[in-house]
C-alpha positions as CSV (number, residue, x, y, z in Angstrom):
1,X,8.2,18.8,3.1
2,X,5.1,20.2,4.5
3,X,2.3,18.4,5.9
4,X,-0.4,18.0,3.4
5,X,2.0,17.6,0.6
6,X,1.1,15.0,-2.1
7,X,4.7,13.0,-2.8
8,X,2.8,11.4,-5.3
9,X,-0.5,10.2,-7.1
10,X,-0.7,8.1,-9.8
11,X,-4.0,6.2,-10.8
12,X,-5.3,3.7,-9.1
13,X,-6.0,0.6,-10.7
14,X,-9.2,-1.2,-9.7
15,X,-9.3,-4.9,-9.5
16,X,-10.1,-7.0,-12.0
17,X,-13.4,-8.5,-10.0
18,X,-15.1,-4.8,-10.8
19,X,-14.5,-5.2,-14.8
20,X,-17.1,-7.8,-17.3
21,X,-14.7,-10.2,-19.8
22,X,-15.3,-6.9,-22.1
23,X,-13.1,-4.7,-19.8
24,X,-16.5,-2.5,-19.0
25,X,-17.9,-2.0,-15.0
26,X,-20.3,-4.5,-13.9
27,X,-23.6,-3.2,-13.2
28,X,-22.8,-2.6,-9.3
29,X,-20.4,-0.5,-9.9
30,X,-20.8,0.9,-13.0
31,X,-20.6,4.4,-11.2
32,X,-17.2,4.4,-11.1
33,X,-17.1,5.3,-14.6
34,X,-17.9,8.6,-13.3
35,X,-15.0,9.0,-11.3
36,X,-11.4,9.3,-11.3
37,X,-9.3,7.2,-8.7
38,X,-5.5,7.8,-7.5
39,X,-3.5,6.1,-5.2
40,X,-1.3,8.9,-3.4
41,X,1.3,9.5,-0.5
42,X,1.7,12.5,1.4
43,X,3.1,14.3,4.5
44,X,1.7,14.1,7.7
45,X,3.8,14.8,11.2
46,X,6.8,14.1,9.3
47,X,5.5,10.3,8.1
48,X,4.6,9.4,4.8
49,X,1.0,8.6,4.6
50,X,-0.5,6.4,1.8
51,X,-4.1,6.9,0.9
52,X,-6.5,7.5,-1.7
53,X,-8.1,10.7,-3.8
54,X,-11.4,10.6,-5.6
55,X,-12.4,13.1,-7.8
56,X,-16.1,13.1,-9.5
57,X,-15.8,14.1,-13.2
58,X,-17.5,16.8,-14.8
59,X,-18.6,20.2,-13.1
60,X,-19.1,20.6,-9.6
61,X,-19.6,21.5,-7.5
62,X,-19.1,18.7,-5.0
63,X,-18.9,18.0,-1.4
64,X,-15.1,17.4,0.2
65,X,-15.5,14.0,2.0
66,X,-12.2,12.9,4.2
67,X,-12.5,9.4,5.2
68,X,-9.7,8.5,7.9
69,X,-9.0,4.6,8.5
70,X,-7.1,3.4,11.4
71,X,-4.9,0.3,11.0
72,X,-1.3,-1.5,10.6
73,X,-0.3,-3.8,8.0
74,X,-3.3,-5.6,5.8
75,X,-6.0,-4.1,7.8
76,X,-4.8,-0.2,6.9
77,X,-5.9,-0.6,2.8
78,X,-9.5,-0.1,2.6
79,X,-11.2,-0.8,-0.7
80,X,-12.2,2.6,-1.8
81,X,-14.8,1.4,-4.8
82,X,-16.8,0.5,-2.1
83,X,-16.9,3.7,-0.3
């Protein structure tokens, strides 16, 4: 496996705290709407690395932005609707 190699993606699923009792975005962060979220793992050095992919929807183009977090344990997961 080469470094950089997504082992897998599947959509991430935003907590409930971000949704109205209709299942819509509450008005902070109602922008999410216009993106699509993933939780993925890849390849890095030989270690499987968890993180996140965001990708804007609709036609770019868009600026790349890599956003790397340091951390073990509880304090590695960032919260990436809050980005």
């Amino acid at each position: 496996m080469a470094d950089g190699e997504i082992l897998e993606k599947k959509p991430y699923q935003f907590p409930s705290s971000v949704y109205d009792s209709g299942g819509f975005f509450l008005g902070e962060f109602e922008y999410l709407r216009h993106i699509e979220a993933y939780d993925i793992t890849y390849m890095s050095d030989g270690l499987r690395i968890k993180g996140f992919y965001v990708v804007p929807k609709g036609w770019g183009p868009y600026p790349c932005i890599i956003c790397n977090r340091a951390g073990t344990g509880s304090s590695a997961r960032s919260e990436p609707w809050r980005w």
